[in-house]
C-alpha positions as CSV (number, residue, x, y, z in Angstrom):
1,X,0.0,0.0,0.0
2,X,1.4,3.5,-1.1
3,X,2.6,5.8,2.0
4,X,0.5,9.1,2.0
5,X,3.0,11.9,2.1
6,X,2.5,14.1,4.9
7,X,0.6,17.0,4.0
8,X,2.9,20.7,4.5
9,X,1.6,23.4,6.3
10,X,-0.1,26.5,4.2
11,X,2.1,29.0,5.7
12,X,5.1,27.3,4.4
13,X,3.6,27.1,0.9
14,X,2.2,30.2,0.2
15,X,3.5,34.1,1.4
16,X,2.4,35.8,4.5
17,X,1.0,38.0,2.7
18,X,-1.8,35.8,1.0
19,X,-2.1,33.9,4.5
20,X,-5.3,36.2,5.6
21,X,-6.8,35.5,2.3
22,X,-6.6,31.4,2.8
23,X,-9.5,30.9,5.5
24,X,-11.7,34.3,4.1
25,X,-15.4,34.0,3.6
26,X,-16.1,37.2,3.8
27,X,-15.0,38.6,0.5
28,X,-16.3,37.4,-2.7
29,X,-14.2,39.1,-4.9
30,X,-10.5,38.9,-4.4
31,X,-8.2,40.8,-6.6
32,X,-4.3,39.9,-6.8
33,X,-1.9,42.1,-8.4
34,X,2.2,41.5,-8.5
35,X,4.8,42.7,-10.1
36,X,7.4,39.7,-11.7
37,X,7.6,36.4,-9.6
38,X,5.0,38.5,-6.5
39,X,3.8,34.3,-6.4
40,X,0.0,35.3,-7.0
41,X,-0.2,32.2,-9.3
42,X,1.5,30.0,-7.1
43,X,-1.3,30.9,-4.4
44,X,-4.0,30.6,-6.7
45,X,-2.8,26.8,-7.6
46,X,-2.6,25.9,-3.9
47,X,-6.1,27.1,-3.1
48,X,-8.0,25.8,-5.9
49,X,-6.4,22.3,-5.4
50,X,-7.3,22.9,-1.8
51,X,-11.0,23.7,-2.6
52,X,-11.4,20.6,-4.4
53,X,-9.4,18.1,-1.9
54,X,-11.1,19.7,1.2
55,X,-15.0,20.8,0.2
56,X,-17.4,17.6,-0.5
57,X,-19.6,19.8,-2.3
58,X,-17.1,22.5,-4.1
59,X,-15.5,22.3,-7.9
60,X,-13.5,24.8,-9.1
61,X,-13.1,26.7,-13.0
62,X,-9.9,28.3,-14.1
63,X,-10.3,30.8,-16.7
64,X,-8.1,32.4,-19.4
65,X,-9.5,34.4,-22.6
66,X,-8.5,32.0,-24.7
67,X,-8.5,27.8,-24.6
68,X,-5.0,27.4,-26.6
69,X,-3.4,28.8,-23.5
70,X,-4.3,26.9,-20.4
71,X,-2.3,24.0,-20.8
72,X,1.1,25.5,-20.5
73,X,0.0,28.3,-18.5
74,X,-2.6,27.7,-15.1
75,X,-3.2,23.9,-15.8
76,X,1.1,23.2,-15.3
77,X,0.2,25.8,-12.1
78,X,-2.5,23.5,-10.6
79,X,-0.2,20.5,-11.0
80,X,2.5,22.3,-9.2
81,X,-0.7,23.0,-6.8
82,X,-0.7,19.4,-5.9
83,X,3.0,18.7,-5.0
84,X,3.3,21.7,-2.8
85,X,0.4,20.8,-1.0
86,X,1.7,17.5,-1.1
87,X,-1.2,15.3,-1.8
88,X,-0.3,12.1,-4.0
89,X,-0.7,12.2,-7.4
90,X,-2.6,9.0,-7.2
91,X,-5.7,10.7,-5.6
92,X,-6.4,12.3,-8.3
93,X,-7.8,11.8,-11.9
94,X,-5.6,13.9,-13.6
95,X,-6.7,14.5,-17.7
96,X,-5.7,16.6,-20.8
97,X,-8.7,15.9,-23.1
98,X,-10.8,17.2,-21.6
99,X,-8.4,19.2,-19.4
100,X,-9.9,18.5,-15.8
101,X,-8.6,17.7,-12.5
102,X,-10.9,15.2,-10.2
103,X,-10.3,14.9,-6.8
104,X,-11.3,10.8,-6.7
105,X,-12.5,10.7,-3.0
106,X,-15.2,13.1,-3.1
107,X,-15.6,13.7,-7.0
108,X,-14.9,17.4,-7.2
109,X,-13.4,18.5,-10.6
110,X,-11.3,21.1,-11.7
111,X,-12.2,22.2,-14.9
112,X,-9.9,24.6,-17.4
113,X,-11.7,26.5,-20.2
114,X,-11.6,29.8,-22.3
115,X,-13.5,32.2,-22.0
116,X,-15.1,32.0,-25.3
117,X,-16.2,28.3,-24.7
118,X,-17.8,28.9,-21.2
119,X,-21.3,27.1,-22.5
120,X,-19.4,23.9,-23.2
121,X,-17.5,23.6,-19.5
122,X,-21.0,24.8,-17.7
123,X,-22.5,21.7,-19.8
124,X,-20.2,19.2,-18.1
125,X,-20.7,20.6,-14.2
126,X,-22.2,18.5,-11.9
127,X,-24.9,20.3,-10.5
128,X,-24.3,18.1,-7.2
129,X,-21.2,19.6,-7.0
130,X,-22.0,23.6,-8.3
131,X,-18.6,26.0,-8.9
132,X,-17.4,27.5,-5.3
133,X,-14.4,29.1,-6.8
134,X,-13.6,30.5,-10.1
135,X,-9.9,32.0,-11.0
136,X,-9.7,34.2,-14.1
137,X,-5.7,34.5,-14.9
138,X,-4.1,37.0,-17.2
139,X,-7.1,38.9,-16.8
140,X,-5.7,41.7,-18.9
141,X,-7.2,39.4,-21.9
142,X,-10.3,39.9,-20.4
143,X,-10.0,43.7,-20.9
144,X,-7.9,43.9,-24.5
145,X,-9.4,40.8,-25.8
146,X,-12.8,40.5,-24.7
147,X,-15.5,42.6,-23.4
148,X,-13.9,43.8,-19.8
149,X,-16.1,44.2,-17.0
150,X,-19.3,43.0,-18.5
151,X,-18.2,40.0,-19.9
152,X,-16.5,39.4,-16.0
153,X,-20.1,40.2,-14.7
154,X,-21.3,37.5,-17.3
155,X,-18.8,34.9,-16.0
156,X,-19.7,35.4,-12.4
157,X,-23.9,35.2,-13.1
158,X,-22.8,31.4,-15.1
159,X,-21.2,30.1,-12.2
160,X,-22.0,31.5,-9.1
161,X,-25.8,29.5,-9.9
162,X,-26.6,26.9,-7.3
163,X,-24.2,27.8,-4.4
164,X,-26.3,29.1,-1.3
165,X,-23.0,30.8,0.4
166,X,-19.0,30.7,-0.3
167,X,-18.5,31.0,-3.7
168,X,-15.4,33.4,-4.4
169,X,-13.8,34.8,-7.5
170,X,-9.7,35.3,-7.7
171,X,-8.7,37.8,-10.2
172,X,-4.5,37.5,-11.2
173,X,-2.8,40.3,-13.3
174,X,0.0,42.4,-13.4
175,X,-1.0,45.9,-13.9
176,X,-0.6,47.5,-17.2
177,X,1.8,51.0,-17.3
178,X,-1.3,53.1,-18.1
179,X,-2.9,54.2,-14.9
180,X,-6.1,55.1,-17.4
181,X,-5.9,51.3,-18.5
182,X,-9.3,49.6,-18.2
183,X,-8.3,47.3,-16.2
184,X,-6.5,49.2,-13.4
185,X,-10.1,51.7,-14.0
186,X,-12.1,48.9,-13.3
187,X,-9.8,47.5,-10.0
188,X,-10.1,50.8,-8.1
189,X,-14.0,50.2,-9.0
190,X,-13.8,47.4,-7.3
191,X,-11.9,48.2,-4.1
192,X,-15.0,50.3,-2.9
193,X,-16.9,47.5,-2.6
194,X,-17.3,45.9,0.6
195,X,-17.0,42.0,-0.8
196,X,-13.9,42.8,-2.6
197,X,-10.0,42.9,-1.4
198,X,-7.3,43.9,-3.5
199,X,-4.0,42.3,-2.6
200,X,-0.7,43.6,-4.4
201,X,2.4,41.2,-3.7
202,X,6.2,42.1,-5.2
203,X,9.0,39.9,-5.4
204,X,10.5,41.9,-2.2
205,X,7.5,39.9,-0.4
206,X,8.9,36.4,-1.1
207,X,11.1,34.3,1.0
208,X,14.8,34.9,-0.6
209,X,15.4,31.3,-1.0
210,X,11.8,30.5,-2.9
211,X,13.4,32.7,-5.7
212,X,16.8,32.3,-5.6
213,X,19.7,34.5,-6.1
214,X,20.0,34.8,-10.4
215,X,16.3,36.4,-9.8
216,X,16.9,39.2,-6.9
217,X,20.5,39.8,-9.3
218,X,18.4,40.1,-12.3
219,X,15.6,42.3,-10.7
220,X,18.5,44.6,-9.4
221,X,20.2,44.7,-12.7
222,X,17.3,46.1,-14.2
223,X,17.1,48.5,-11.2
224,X,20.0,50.2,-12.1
225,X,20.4,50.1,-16.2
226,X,16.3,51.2,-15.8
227,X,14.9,52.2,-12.5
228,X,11.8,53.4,-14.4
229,X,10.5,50.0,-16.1
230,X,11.8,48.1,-12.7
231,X,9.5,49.8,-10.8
232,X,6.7,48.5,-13.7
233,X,8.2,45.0,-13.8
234,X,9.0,43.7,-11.1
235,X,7.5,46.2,-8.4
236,X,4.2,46.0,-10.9
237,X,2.9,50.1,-10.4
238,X,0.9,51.6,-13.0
239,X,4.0,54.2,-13.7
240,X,2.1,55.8,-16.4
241,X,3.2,56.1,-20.5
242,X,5.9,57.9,-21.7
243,X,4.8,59.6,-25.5
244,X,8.6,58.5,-26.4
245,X,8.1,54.7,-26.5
246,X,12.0,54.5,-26.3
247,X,12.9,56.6,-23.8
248,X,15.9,54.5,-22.6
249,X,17.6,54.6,-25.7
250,X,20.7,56.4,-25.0
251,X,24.6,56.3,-25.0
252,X,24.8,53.2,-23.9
253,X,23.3,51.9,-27.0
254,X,24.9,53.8,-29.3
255,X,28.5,51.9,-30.5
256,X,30.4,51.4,-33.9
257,X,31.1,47.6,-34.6
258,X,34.2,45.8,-33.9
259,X,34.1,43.1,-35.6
260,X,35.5,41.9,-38.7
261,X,33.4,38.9,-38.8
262,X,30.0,38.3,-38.1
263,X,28.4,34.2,-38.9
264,X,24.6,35.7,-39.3
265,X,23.3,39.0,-39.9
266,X,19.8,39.8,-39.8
267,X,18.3,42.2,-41.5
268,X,14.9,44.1,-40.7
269,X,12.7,45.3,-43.5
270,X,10.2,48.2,-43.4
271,X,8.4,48.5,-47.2
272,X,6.6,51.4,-48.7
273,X,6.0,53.0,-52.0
274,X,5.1,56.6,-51.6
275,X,6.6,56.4,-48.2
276,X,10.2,55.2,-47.2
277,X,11.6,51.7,-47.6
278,X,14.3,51.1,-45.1
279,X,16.3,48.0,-44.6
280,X,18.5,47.5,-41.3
281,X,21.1,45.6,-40.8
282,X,22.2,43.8,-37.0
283,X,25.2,41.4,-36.5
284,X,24.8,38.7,-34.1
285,X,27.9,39.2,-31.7
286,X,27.8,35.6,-29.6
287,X,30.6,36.6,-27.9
288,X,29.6,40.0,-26.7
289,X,26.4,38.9,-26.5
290,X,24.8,41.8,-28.1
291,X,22.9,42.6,-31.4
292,X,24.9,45.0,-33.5
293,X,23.6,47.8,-35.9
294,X,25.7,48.0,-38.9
295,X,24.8,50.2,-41.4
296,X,21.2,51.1,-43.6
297,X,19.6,51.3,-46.1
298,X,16.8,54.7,-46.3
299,X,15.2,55.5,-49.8
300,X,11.9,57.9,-49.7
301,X,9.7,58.3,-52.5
302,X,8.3,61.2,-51.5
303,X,11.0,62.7,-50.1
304,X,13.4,62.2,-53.0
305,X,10.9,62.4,-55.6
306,X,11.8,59.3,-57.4
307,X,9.3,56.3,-56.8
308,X,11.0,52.4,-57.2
309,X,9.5,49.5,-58.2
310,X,10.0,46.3,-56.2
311,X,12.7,44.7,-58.5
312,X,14.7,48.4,-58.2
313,X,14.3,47.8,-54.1
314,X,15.5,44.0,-54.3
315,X,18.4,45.0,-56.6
316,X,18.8,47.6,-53.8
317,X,18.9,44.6,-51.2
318,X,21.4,42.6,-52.5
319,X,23.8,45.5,-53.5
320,X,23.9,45.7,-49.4
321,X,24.4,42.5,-48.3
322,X,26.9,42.3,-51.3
323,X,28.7,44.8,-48.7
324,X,27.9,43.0,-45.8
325,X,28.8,39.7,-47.1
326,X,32.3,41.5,-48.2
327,X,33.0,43.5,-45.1
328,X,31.8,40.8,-42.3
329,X,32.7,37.2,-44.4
330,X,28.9,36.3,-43.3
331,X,27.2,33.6,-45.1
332,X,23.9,33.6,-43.5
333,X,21.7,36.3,-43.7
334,X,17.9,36.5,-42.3
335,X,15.9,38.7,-43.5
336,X,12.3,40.0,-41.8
337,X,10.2,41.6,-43.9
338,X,6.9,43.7,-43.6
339,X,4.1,41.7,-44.0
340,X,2.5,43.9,-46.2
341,X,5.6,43.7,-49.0
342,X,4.9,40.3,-50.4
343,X,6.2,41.7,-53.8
344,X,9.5,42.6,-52.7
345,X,10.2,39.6,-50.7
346,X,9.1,37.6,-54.0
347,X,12.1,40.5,-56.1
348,X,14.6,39.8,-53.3
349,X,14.1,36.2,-53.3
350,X,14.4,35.5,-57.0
351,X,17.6,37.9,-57.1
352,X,18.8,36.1,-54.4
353,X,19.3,33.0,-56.5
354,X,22.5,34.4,-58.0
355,X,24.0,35.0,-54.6
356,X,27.4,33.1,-53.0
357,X,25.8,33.0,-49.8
358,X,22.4,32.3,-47.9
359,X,19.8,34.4,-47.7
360,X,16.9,33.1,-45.5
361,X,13.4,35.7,-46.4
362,X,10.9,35.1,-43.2
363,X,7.4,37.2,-42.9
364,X,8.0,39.3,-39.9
365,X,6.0,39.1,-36.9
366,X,3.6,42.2,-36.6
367,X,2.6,42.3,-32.8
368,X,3.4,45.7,-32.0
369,X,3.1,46.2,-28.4
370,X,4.6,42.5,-27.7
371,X,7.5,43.7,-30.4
372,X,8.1,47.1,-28.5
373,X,7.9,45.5,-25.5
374,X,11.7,43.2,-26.3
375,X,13.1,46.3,-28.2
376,X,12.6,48.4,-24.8
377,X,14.2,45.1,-22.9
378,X,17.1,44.9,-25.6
379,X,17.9,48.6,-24.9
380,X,17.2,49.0,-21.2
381,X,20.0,46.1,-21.4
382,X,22.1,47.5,-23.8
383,X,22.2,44.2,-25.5
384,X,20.7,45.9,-29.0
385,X,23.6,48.5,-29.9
386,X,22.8,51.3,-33.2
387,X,25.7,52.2,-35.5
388,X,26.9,55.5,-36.5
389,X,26.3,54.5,-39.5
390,X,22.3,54.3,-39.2
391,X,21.2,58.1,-38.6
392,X,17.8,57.9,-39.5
393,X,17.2,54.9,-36.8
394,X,18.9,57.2,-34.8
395,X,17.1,60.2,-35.1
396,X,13.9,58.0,-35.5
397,X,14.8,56.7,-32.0
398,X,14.1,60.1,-30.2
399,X,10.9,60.9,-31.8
400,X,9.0,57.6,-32.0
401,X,6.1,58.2,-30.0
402,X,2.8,57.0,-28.6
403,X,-0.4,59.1,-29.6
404,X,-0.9,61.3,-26.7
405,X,-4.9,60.8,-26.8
406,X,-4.6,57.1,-27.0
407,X,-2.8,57.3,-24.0
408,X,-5.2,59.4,-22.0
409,X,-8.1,56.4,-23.1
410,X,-5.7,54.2,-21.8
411,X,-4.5,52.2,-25.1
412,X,-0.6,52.4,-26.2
413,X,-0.8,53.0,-29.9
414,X,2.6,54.6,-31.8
415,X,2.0,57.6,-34.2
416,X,2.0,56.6,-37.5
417,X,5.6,58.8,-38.2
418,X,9.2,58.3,-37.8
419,X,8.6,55.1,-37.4
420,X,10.1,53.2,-40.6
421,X,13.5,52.4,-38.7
422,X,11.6,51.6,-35.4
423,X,9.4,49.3,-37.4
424,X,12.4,47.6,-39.2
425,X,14.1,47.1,-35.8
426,X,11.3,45.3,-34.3
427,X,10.1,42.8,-37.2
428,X,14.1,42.2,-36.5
429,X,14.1,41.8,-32.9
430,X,10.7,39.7,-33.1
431,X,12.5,37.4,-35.7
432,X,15.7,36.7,-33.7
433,X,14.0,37.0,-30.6
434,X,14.8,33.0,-30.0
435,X,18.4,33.8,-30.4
436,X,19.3,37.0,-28.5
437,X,16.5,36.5,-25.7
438,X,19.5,34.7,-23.9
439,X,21.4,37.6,-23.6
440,X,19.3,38.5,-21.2
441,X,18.7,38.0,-17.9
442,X,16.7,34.0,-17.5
443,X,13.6,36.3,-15.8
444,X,13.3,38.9,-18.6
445,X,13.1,36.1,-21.4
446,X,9.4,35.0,-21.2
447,X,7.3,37.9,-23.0
């Protein structure tokens, strides 16, 4: 017969912070905010696997806007639930299609769903056993995704059917810059109500040795190249928008290359036809550990008066990495271009046949705010560097900003201007991002 392993205590699995929340009845609504690695998820996984393994009559549904995101997300946090807690794996029914969680003694479930397929989990419920807790994580989907607070008022009247007293809702973000975001609107909405706490936990409020050293190094690293997005990342406060949306862009980041040899360059394209085509050039420096500018490429239509046609712009291209190829021996080049320019990549590609070395055309990634978002880390780290010999990214690179009325109705969105560099950088960034995303510190290499 298999030993039972002797169950932990909750104080020694969860921070003291969160301990006041464990045994509350009194709040329905409980709101949990963080910074980086503030543990809210951690708590979240202990209590729902606690709901289920302790309450006869109680099942719990985790939540996330979308289904295609549980499984490596909250449904890996409620296993991790189990073996803090630790509660053999054995008494449980533990299944991926469909994704659930039964606790075998009393037949409480744990059910994962999207948001957008709440009809077909409410289906499976056993009414003996109604929803007592439901966690929404990453509820910032909720709000850019979905409908916000109505569609949360939605998910509470589907579940919160059948239960006579206790049943609680756990909300898990990290707060977005914009104090005038939706979401962080909607919290302090919240707060005044008298069934609702709102708990905010930072890194600073977990045990040392739960986190480990090479995190607290690489929260204070970021402290000091960029005291301004620490206080965002890891401390998690609205700290408001800059308009500049590289405002740490500065000395640091500016450097003329070294090297005489580079093995791969990559090469970010931003297409137009009445405005400018730019293409920009970065060297992968393994041992430096850094992604060099090297030169550009900047022809405007308008500006010079002269239009080109896509197989001028291609002949253009390999002209350059005819340079490159020349001045840095590289044989591999990767090349990102704007989605929107399926012409030229077609020009560059067939051009490219004649060529004595690789190059490798990709259709660039065109999430903007998840592509600013690695740019800002690559500079605040000084691990992206800009030549002397790109100006206009340079000059781009102190006016690139955000439109100042967005702002104020709490959505990030650039200006449409100086931004052909900036755009060029980031398809580059976003298609080397599994590459130089180890230059950086292991917390700052998720999103």
């Amino acid at each position: 017969m298999m030993r039972q392993k002797k169950q932990t205590k909750i104080s020694d699995i969860i921070i003291p912070k969160y301990m006041p929340l464990f045994n509350d009845t009194r709040h329905k609504h409980i709101i949990l905010t963080s910074g980086r690695a503030g543990t809210k998820s951690s708590y979240a996984g202990v209590r729902s696997i606690y709901q289920i393994a302790s309450d006869p009559s109680g099942s719990v549904v985790v939540l996330r806007k979308r289904h295609n995101k549980l499984r490596k997300t909250v449904y890996k946090e409620m296993i991790r639930g189990i073996n803090r807690l630790q509660i053999s794996k054995s008494r449980f029914d533990i299944g991926k299609s469909p994704m659930e969680i039964r606790y075998k003694k009393y037949g409480t479930v744990l059910y994962f769903s999207g948001s957008d397929g709440i009809d077909d989990t409410k289906g499976i419920i056993d009414e003996d056993k109604p929803i007592k807790l439901v966690v929404l994580d990453e509820l910032t989907e909720f709000f850019d995704d979905g409908e916000g607070e109505e569609e949360l008022a939605n998910i509470e009247a589907t579940f919160v059917r059948g239960n006579k007293a206790g049943f609680q809702m756990i909300y898990l973000y990290n707060p977005p810059k914009n104090p005038n975001a939706p979401i962080n609107l909607w919290c302090k909405k919240m707060e005044q109500r008298p069934d609702c706490i709102h708990i905010h936990s930072t890194y600073q409020d977990v045990p040392v040795d739960w986190l480990g050293e090479d995190l607290i190094a690489s929260a204070k690293m970021m402290e000091q190249t960029d005291p301004k997005m620490y206080r965002w990342t890891w401390l998690g406060e609205p700290i408001g928008v800059d308009e500049l949306i590289y405002y740490m862009y500065s000395e640091k980041n500016r450097y003329k290359p070294e090297n005489e040899r580079y093995r791969i360059i990559g090469i970010g394209v931003d297409y137009g036809q009445q405005n400018a085509t730019t293409y920009q050039p970065f060297g992968l420096n393994l041992e430096r550990r850094r992604l060099e500018g090297l030169t550009e490429y900047y022809h405007s239509g308008r500006d010079t008066g002269k239009q080109k046609s896509p197989s001028e712009y291609a002949k253009d291209f390999i002209a350059l990495t005819d340079e490159l190829h020349e001045k840095y021996k590289c044989s591999i080049f990767y090349v990102y271009i704007d989605p929107s320019a399926a012409g030229l990549a077609e020009e560059i590609r067939r051009q490219a046949m004649n060529c004595d070395y690789q190059i490798t055309i990709k259709k660039a990634e065109n999430d903007v705010a998840v592509g600013i978002q690695r740019v800002q880390k690559c500079l605040s780290y000084g691990i992206l560097t800009i030549s002397p010999m790109q100006p206009k990214l340079d000059w781009e690179l102190g006016l690139y900003e955000y439109n100042k009325k967005s702002i104020e109705k709490g959505k990030e969105e650039p200006v449409k201007e100086n931004d052909h560099g900036c755009d060029a950088m980031r398809y580059l960034v976003m298609g080397m991002w599994k590459k130089i995303k180890y230059f950086l510190p292991r917390a700052d290499r998720g999103r």
